[in-house]
ChimeraX commands (.cxc) that place a marker at each C-alpha (Angstrom):
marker #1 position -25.35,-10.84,-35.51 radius 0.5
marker #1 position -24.11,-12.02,-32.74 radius 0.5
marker #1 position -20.90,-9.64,-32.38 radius 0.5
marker #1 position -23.20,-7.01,-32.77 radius 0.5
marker #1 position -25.07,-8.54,-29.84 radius 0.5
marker #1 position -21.79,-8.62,-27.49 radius 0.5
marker #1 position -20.99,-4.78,-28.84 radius 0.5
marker #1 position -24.17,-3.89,-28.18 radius 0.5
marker #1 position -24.24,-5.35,-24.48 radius 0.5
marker #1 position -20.71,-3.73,-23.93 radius 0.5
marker #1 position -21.99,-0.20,-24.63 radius 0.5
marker #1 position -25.09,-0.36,-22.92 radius 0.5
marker #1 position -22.28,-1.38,-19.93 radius 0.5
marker #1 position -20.17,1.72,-20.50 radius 0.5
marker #1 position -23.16,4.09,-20.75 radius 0.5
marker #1 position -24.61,2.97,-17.29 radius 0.5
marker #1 position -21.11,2.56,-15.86 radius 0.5
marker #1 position -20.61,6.48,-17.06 radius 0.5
marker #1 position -24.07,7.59,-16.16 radius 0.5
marker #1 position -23.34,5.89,-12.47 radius 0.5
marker #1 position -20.19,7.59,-12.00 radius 0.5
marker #1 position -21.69,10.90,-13.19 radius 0.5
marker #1 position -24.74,10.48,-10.52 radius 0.5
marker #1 position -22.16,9.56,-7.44 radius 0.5
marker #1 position -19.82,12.75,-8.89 radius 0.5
marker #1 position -22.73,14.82,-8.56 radius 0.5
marker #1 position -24.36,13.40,-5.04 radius 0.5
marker #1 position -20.07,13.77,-3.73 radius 0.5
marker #1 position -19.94,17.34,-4.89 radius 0.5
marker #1 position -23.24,18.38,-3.05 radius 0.5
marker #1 position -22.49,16.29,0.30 radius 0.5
marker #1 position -20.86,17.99,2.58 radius 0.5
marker #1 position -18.67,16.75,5.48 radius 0.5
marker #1 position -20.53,15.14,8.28 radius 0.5
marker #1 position -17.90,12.81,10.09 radius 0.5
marker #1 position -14.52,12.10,10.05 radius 0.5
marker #1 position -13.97,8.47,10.71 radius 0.5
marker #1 position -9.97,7.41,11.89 radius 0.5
marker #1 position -9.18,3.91,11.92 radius 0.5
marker #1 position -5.22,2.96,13.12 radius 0.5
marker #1 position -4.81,-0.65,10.90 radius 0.5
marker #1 position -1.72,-1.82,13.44 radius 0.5
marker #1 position -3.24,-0.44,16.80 radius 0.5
marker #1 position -3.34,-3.65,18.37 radius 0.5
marker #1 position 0.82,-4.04,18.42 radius 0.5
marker #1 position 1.45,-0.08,18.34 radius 0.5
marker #1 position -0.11,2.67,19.90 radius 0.5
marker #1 position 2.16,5.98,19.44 radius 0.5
marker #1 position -1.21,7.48,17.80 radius 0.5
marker #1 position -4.46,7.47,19.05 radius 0.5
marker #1 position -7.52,8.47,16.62 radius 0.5
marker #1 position -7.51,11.77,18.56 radius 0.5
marker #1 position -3.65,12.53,17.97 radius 0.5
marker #1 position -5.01,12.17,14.22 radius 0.5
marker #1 position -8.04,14.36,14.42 radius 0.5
marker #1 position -5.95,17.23,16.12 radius 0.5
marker #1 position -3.48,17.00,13.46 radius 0.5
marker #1 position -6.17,17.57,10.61 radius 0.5
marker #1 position -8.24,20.44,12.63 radius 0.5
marker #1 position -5.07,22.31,13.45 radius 0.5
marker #1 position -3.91,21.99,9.73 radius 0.5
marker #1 position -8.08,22.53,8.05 radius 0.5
marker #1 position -10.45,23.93,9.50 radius 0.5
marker #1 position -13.31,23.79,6.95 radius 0.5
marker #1 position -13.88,20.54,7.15 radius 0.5
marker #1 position -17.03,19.53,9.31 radius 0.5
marker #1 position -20.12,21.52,7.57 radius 0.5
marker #1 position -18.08,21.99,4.20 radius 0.5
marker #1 position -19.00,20.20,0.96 radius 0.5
marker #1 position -16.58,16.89,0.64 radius 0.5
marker #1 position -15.62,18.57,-2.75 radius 0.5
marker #1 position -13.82,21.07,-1.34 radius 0.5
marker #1 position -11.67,18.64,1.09 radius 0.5
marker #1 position -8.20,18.47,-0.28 radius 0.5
marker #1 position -6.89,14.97,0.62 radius 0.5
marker #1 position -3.68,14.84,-0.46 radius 0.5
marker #1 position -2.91,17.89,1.33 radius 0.5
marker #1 position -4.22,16.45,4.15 radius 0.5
marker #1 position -2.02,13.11,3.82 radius 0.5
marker #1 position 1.13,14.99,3.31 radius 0.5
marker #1 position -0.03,17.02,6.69 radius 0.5
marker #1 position -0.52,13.80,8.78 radius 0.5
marker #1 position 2.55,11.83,7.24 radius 0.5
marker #1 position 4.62,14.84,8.96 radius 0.5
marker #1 position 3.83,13.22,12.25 radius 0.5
marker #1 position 7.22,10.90,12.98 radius 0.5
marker #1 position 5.32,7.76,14.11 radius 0.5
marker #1 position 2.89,7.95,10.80 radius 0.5
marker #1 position 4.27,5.81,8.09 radius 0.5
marker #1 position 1.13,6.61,5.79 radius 0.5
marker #1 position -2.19,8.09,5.86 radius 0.5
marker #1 position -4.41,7.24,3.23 radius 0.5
marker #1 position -7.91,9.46,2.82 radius 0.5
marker #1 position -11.04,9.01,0.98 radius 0.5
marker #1 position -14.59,10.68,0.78 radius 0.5
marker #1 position -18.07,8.57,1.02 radius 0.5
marker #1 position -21.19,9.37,-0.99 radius 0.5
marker #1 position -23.24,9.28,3.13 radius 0.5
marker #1 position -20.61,12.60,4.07 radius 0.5
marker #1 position -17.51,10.56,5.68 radius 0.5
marker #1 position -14.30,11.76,5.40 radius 0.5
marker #1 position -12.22,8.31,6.33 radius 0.5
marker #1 position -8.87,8.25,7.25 radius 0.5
marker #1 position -7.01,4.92,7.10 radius 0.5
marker #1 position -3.49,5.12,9.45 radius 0.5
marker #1 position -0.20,3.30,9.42 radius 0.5
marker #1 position 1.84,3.45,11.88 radius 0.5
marker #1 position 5.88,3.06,11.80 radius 0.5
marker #1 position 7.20,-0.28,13.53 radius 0.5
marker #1 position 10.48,0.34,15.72 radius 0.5
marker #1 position 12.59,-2.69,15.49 radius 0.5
marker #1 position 15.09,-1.02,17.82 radius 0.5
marker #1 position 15.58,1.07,20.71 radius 0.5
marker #1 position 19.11,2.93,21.02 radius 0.5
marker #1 position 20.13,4.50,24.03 radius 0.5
marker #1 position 23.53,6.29,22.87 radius 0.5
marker #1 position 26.69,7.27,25.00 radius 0.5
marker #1 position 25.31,10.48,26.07 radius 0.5
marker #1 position 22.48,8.70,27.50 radius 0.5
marker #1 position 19.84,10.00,24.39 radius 0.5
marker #1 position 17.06,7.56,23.87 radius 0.5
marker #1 position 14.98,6.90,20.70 radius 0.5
marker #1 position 14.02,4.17,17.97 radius 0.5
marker #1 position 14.83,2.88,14.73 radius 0.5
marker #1 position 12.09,1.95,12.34 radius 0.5
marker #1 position 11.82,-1.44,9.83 radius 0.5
marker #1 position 13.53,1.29,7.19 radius 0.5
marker #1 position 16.01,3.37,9.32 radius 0.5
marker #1 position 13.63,6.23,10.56 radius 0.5
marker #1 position 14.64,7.89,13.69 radius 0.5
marker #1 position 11.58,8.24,15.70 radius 0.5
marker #1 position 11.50,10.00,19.13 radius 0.5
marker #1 position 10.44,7.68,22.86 radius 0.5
marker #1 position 7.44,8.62,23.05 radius 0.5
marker #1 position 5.88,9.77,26.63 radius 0.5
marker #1 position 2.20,7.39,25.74 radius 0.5
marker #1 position 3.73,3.88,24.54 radius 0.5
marker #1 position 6.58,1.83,24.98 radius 0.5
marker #1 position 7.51,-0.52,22.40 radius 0.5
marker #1 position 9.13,-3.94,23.60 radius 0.5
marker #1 position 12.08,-4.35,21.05 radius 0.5
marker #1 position 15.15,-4.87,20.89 radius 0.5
marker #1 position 17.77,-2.24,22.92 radius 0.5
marker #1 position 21.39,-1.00,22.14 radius 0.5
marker #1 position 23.36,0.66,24.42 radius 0.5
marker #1 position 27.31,1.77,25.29 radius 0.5
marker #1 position 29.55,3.14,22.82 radius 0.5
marker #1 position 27.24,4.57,20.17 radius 0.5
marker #1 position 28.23,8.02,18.31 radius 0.5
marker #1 position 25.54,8.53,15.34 radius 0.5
marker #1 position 26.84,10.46,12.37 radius 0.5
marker #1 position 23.76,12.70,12.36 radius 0.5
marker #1 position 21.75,15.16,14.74 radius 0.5
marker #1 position 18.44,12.87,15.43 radius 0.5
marker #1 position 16.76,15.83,15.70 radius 0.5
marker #1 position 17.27,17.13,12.22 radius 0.5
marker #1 position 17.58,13.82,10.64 radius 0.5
marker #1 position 14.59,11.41,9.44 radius 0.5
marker #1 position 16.31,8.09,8.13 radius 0.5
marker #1 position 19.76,6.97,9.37 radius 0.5
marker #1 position 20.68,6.68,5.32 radius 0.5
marker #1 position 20.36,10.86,5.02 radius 0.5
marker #1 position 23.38,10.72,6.35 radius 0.5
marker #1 position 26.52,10.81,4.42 radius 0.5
marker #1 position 28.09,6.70,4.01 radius 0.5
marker #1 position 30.31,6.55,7.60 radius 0.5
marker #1 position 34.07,6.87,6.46 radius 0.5
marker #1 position 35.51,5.56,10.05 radius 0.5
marker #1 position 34.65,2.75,12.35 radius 0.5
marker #1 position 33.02,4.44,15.31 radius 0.5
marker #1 position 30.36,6.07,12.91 radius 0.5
marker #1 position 29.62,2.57,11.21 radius 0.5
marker #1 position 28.24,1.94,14.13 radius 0.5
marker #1 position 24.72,2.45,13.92 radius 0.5
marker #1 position 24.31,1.25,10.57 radius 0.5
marker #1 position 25.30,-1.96,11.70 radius 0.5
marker #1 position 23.27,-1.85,14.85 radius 0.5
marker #1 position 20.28,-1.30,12.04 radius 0.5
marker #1 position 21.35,-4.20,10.08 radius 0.5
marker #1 position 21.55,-6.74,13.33 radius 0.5
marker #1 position 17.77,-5.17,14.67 radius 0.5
marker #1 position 16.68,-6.35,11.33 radius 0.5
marker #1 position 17.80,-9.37,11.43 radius 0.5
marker #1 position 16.94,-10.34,14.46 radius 0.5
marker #1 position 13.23,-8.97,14.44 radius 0.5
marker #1 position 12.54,-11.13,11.60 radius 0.5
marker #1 position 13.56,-13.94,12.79 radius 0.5
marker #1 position 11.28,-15.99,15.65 radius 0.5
marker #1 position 13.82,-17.35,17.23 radius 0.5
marker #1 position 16.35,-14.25,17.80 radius 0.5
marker #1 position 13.37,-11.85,18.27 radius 0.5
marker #1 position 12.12,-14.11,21.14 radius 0.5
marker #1 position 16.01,-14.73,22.90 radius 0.5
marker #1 position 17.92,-11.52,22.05 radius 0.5
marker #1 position 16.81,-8.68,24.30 radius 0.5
marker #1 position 19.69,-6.14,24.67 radius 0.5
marker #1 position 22.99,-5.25,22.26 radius 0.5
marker #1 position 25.80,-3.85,23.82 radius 0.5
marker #1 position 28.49,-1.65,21.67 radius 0.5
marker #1 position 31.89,-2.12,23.97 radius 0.5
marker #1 position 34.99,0.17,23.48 radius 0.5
marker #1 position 36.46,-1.60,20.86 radius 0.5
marker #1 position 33.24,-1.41,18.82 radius 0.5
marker #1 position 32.28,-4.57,18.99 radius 0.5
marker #1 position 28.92,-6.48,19.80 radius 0.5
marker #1 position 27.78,-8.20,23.10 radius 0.5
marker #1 position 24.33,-9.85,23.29 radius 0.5
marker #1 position 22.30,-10.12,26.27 radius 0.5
marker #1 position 20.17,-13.15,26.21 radius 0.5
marker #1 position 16.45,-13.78,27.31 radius 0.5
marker #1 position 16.65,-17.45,28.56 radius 0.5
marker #1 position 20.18,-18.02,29.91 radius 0.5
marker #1 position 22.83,-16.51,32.38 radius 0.5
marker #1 position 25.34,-15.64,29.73 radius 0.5
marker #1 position 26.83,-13.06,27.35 radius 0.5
marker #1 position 27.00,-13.58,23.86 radius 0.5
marker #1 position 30.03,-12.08,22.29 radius 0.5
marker #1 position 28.94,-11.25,18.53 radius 0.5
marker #1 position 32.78,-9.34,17.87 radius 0.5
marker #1 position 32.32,-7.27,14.43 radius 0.5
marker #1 position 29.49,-7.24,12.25 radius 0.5
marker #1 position 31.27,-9.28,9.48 radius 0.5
marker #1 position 29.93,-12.61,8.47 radius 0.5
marker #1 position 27.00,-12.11,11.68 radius 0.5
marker #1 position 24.32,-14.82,9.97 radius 0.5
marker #1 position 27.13,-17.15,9.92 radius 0.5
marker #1 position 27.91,-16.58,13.72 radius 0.5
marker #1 position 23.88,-16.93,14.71 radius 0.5
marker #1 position 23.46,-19.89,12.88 radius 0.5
marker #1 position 26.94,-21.38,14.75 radius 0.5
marker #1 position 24.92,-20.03,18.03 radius 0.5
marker #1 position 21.68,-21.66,16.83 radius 0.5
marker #1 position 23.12,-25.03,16.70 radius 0.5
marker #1 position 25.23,-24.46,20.49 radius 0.5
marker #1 position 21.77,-24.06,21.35 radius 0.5
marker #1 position 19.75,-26.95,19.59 radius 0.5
marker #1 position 22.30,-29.87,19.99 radius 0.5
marker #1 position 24.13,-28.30,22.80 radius 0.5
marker #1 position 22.70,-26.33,25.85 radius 0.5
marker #1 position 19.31,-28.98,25.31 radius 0.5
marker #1 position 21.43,-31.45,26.65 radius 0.5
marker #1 position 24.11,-29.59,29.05 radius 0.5
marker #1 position 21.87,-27.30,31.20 radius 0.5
marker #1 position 21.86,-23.25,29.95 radius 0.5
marker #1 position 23.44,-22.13,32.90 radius 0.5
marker #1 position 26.75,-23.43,32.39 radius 0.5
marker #1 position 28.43,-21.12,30.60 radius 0.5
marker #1 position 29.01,-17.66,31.83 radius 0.5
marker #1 position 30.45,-16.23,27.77 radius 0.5
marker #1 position 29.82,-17.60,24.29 radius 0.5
marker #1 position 32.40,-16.31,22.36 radius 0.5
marker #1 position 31.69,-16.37,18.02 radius 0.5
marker #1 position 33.81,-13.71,16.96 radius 0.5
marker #1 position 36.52,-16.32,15.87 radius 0.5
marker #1 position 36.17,-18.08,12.60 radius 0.5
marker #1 position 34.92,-21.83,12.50 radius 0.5
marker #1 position 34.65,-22.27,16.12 radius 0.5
marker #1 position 32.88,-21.27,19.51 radius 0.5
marker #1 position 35.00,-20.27,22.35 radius 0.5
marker #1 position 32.59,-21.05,25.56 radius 0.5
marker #1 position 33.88,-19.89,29.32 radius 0.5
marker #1 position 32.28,-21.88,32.11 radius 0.5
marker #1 position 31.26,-20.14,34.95 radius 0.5
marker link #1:1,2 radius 0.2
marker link #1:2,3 radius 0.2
marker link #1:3,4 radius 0.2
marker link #1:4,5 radius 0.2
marker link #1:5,6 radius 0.2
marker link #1:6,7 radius 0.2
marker link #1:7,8 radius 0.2
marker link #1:8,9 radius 0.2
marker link #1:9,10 radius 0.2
marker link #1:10,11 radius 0.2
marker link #1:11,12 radius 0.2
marker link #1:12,13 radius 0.2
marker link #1:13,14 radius 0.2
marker link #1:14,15 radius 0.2
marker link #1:15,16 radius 0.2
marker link #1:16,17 radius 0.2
marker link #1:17,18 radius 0.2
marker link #1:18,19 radius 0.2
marker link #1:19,20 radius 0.2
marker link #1:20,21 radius 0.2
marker link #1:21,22 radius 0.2
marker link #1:22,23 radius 0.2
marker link #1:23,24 radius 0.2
marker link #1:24,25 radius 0.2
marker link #1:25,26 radius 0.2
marker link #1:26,27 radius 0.2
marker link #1:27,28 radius 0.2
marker link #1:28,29 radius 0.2
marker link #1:29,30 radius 0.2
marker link #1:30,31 radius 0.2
marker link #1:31,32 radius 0.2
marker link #1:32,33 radius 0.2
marker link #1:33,34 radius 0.2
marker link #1:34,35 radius 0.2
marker link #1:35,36 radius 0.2
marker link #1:36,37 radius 0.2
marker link #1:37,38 radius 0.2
marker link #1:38,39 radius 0.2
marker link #1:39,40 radius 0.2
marker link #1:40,41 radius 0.2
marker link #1:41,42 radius 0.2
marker link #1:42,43 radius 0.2
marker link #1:43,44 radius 0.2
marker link #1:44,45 radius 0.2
marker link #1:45,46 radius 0.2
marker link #1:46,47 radius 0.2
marker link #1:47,48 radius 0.2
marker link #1:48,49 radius 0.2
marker link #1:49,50 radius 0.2
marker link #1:50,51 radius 0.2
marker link #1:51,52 radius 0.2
marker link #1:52,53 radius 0.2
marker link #1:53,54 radius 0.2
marker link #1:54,55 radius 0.2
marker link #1:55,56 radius 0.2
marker link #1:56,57 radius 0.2
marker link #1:57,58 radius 0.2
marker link #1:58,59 radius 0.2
marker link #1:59,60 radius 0.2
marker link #1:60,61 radius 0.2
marker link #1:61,62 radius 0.2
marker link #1:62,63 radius 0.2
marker link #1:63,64 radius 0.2
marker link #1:64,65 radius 0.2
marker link #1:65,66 radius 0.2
marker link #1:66,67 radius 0.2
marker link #1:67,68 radius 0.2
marker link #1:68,69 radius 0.2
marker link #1:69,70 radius 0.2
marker link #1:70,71 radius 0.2
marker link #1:71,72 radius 0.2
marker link #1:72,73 radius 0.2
marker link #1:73,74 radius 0.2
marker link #1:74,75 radius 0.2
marker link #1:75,76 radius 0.2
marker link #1:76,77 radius 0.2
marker link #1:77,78 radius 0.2
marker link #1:78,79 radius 0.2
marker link #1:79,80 radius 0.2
marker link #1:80,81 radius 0.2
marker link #1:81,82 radius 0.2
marker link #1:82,83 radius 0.2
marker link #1:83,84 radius 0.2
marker link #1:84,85 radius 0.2
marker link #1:85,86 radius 0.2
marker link #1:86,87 radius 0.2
marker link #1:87,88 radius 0.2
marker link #1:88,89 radius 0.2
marker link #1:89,90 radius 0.2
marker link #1:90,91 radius 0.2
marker link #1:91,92 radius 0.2
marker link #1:92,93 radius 0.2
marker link #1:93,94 radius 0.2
marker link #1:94,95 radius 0.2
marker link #1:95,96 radius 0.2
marker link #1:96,97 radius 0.2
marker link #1:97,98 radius 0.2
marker link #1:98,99 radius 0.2
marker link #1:99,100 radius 0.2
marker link #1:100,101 radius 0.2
marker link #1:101,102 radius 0.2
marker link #1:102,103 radius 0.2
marker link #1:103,104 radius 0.2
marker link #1:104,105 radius 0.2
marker link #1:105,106 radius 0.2
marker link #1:106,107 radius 0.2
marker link #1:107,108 radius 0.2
marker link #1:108,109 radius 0.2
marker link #1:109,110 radius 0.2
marker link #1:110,111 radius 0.2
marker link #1:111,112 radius 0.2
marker link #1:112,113 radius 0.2
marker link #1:113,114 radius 0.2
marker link #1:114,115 radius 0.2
marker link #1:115,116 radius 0.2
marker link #1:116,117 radius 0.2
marker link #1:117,118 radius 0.2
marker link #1:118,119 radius 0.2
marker link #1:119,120 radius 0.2
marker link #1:120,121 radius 0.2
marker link #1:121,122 radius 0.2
marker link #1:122,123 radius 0.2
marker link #1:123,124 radius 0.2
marker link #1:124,125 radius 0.2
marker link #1:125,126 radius 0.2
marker link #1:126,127 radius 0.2
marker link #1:127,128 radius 0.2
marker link #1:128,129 radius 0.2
marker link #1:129,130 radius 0.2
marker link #1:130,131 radius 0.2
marker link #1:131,132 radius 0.2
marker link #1:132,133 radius 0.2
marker link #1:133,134 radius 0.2
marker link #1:134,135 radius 0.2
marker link #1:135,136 radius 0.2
marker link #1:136,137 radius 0.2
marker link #1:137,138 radius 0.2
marker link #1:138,139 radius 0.2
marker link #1:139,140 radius 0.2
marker link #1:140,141 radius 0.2
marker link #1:141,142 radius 0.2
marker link #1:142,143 radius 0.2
marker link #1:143,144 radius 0.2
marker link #1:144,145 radius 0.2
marker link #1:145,146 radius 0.2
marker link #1:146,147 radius 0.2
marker link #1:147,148 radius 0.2
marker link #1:148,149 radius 0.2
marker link #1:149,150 radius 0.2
marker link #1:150,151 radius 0.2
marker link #1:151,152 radius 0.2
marker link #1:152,153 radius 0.2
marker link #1:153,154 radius 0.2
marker link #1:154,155 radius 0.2
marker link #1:155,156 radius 0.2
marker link #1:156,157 radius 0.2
marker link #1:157,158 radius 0.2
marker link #1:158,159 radius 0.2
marker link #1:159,160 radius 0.2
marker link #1:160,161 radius 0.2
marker link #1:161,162 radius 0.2
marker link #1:162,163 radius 0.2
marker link #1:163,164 radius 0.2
marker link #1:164,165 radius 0.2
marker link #1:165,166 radius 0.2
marker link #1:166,167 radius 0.2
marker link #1:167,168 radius 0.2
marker link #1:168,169 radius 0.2
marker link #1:169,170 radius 0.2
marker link #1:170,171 radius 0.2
marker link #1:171,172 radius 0.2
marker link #1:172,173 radius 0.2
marker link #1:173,174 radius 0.2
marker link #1:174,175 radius 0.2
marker link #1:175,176 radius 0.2
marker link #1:176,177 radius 0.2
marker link #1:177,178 radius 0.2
marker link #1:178,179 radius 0.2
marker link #1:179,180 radius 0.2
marker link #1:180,181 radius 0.2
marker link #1:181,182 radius 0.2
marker link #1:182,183 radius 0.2
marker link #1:183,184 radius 0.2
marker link #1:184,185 radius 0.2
marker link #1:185,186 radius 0.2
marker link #1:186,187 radius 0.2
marker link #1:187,188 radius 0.2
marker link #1:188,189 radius 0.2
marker link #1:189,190 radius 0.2
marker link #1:190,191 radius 0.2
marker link #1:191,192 radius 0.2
marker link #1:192,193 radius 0.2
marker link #1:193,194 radius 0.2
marker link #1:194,195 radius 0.2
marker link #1:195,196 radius 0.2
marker link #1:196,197 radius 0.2
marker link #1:197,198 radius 0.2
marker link #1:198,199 radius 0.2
marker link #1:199,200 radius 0.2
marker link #1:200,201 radius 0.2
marker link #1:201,202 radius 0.2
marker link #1:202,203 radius 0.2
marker link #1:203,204 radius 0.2
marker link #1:204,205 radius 0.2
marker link #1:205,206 radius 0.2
marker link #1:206,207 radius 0.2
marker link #1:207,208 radius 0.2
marker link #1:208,209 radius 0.2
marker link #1:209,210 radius 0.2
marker link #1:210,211 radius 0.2
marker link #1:211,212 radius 0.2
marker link #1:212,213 radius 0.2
marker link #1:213,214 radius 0.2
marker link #1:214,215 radius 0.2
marker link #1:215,216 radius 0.2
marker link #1:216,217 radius 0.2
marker link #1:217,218 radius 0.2
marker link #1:218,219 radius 0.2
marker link #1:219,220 radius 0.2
marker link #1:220,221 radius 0.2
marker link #1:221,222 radius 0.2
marker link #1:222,223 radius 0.2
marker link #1:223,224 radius 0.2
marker link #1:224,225 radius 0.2
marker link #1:225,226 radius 0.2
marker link #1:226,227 radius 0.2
marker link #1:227,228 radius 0.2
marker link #1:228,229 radius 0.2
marker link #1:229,230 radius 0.2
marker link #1:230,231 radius 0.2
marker link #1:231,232 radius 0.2
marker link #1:232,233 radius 0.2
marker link #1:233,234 radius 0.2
marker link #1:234,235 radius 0.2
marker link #1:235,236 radius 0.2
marker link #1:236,237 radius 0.2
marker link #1:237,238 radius 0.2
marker link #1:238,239 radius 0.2
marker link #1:239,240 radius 0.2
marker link #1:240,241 radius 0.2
marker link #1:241,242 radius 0.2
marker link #1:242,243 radius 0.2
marker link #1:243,244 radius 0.2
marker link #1:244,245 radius 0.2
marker link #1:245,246 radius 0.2
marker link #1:246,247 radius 0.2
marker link #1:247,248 radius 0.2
marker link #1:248,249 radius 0.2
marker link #1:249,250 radius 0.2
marker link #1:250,251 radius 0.2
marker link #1:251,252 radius 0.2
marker link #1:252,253 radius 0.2
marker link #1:253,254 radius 0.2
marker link #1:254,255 radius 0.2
marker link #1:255,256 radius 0.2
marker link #1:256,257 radius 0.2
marker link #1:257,258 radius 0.2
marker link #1:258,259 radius 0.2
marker link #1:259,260 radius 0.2
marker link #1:260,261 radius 0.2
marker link #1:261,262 radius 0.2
marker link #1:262,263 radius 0.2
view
């Protein structure tokens, strides 16, 4: 009896579950579109997109939209539409029994600002995008500058890894550059002291501190978490009790040791 009681209860549950979703189905294929309601998640630390960038993108791609029944709204279309925009890193859009079309907006972070040899400027994202400057925000991240020759066109290319694996040392370049902005944005200590990279002619890395009146010289990008953590400990049990002026280069490209050059 009382399994028949529980199976009981569970089917009246499905029944009013499926008569519930049959009644909103219903109400959602009469309502038709009365607002479209943008919200950027990650406006507060990036604004390449503003709610109207968003709105233009949609009315210049749909036009029945305002007035039209929700049913007829095709959303993935319209995410695939918006995603197109270089500085979107997802769209995600869903209908509302009261007539809202909501459209909830990621943006891309930029974890690095390259300024190549020929003097072109533009951003790498958390996962290698190549994202234009844009002429309504300026992110503060990290920049790289000097000898930098990308194996790609920028303006043809998405992600730095469409391009074929680099075969010489000059083209490695960039890759590397990636793989240093990455490390260094998530880490609260480099993020906060390492504001500029420099590629020299030998294609190796110089590092322009924050707090300090010296050059960092990274050399290669072999072994570079062993070199920050040999420049993390210069600074901790070394500069906190010498003064952080001394020094006009910190040299960590050679193994086991820190070449320092006073001013």
């Amino acid at each position: 009896m009382r399994k028949l009681k529980i199976m009981l209860l569970w089917l009246g549950i499905i029944a009013y579950l499926v008569f519930v979703l049959g009644f909103v189905s219903g109400k959602m294929n009469e309502q038709v579109c009365e607002k479209i309601s943008v919200k950027i998640i990650d406006s507060l630390t990036n604004r390449f997109v503003s709610q109207g960038d968003v709105l233009d993108i949609i009315f210049d791609g749909e036009s029945r939209l305002l007035g039209y029944p929700l049913s007829t709204i095709n959303t993935l279309n319209l995410e695939k539409l918006i995603t197109n925009e270089p500085f979107i890193k997802s769209a995600r859009l869903y209908k509302t029994v009261n007539g809202v079309l909501n459209v909830d907006i990621k943006q891309r972070r930029p974890i690095l600002r390259v300024i190549n040899r020929k003097g072109k400027s533009y951003y790498l994202d958390q996962e290698g995008f190549v994202l234009p400057v844009s002429a309504k925000f300026t992110s503060r991240v990290l920049v790289a500058n000097g000898y930098i020759s990308e194996p790609f066109i920028e303006e043809s290319t998405r992600s730095i890894f469409d391009a074929e694996v680099p075969a010489n040392r000059r083209n490695s370049v960039i890759y590397e550059l990636y793989e240093l902005a990455s490390f260094i944005s998530g880490s609260d200590l480099w993020s906060a002291q390492i504001a500029q990279i420099y590629v020299n002619g030998q294609y190796e890395y110089e590092m322009i501190p924050r707090v300090g009146a010296h050059v960092i010289y990274l050399g290669d990008a072999r072994n570079y978490e062993v070199k920050f953590r040999k420049l993390e400990a210069l600074y901790l049990y070394g500069f906190n009790h010498i003064g952080w002026n001394k020094y006009e280069i910190i040299n960590l490209k050679y193994e086991n040791q820190i070449v320092c050059t006073k001013r």
